[in-house]
C-alpha positions as CSV (number, residue, x, y, z in Angstrom):
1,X,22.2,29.8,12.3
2,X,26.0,28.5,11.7
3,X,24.9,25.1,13.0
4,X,22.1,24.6,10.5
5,X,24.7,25.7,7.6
6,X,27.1,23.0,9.2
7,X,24.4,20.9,9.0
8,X,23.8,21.4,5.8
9,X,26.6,21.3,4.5
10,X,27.8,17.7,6.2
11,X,24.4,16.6,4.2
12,X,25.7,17.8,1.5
13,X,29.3,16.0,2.1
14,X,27.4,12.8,2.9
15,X,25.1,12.6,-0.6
16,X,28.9,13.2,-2.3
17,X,30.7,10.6,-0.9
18,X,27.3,8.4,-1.1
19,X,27.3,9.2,-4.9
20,X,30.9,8.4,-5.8
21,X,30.5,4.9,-3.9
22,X,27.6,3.9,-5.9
23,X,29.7,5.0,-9.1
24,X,32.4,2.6,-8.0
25,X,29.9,-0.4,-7.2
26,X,28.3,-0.3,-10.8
27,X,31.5,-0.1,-12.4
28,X,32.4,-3.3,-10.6
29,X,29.3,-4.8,-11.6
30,X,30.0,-4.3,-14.9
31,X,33.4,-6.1,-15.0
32,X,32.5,-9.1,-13.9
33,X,32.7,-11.8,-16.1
34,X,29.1,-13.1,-17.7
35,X,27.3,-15.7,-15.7
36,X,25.9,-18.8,-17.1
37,X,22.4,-18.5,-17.3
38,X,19.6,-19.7,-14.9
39,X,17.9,-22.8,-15.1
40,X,14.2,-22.4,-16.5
41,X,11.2,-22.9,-14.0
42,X,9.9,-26.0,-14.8
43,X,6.0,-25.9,-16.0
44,X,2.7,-26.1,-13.9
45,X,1.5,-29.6,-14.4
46,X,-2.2,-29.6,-16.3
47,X,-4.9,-30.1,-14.1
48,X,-7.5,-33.5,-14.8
49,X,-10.5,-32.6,-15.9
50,X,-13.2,-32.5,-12.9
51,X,-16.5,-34.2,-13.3
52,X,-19.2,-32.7,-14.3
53,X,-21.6,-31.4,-11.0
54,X,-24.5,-33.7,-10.7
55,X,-27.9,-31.5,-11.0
56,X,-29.8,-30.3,-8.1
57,X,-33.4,-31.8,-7.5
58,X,-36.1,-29.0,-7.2
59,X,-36.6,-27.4,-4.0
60,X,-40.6,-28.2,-2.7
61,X,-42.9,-25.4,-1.8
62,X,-43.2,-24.0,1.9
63,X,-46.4,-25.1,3.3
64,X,-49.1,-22.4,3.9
65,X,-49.1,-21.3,7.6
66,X,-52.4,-20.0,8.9
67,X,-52.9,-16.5,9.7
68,X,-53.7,-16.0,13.6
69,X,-56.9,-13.6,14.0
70,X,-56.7,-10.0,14.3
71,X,-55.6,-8.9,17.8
72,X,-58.6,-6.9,19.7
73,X,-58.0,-3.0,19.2
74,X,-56.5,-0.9,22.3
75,X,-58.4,2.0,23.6
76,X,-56.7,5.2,23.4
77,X,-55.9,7.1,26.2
78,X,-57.0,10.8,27.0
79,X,-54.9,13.1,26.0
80,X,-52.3,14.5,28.8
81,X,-52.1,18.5,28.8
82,X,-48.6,19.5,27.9
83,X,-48.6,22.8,29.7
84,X,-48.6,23.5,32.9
85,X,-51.4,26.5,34.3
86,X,-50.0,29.5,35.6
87,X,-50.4,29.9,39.4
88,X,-52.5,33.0,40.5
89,X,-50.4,35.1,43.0
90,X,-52.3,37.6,44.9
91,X,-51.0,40.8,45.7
92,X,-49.4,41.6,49.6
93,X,-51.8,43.2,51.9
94,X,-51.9,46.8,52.5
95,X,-49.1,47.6,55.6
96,X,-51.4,48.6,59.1
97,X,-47.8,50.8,60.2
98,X,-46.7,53.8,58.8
99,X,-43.7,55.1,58.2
């Protein structure tokens, strides 16, 4: 437990001293003498006008292909049971010893 209050506490001490250095930068920023200002960007040159697209001729039709005939039908096939039939089990035959 005194390690994580150590801990926090050197955070603590860090964010301070980080603080006061960043105080001290920005006042030196601000007494620097004024720069000259920048140069302006010069301008994007205009673009030549482009020539107007030449127009598309229509597309012809797609030519009719013929229809094959009907295919022939498929028989159907009997229908498989989906069950299977319980097996008869006989009963055991009376024993001939007694006990």
């Amino acid at each position: 437990m005194a390690s994580t209050n150590c801990f926090v506490l050197a955070l603590f001490v860090a964010l301070a001293f980080a603080s006061v250095d960043e105080g001290l930068a920005a006042r030196h920023l601000m007494q620097l003498p004024t720069l000259p200002p920048l140069p302006s960007i010069p301008g994007i040159p205009q673009q030549p006008t482009l020539p107007p697209i030449p127009s598309v001729p229509p597309i012809p039709s797609i030519p009719k292909i013929p229809t094959p005939p009907p295919l022939p039908s498929i028989p159907s096939f009997p229908n498989i049971p989906t069950t299977i039939p319980s097996i008869p089990f006989f009963s055991p035959p009376p024993s001939t010893k007694s006990p």
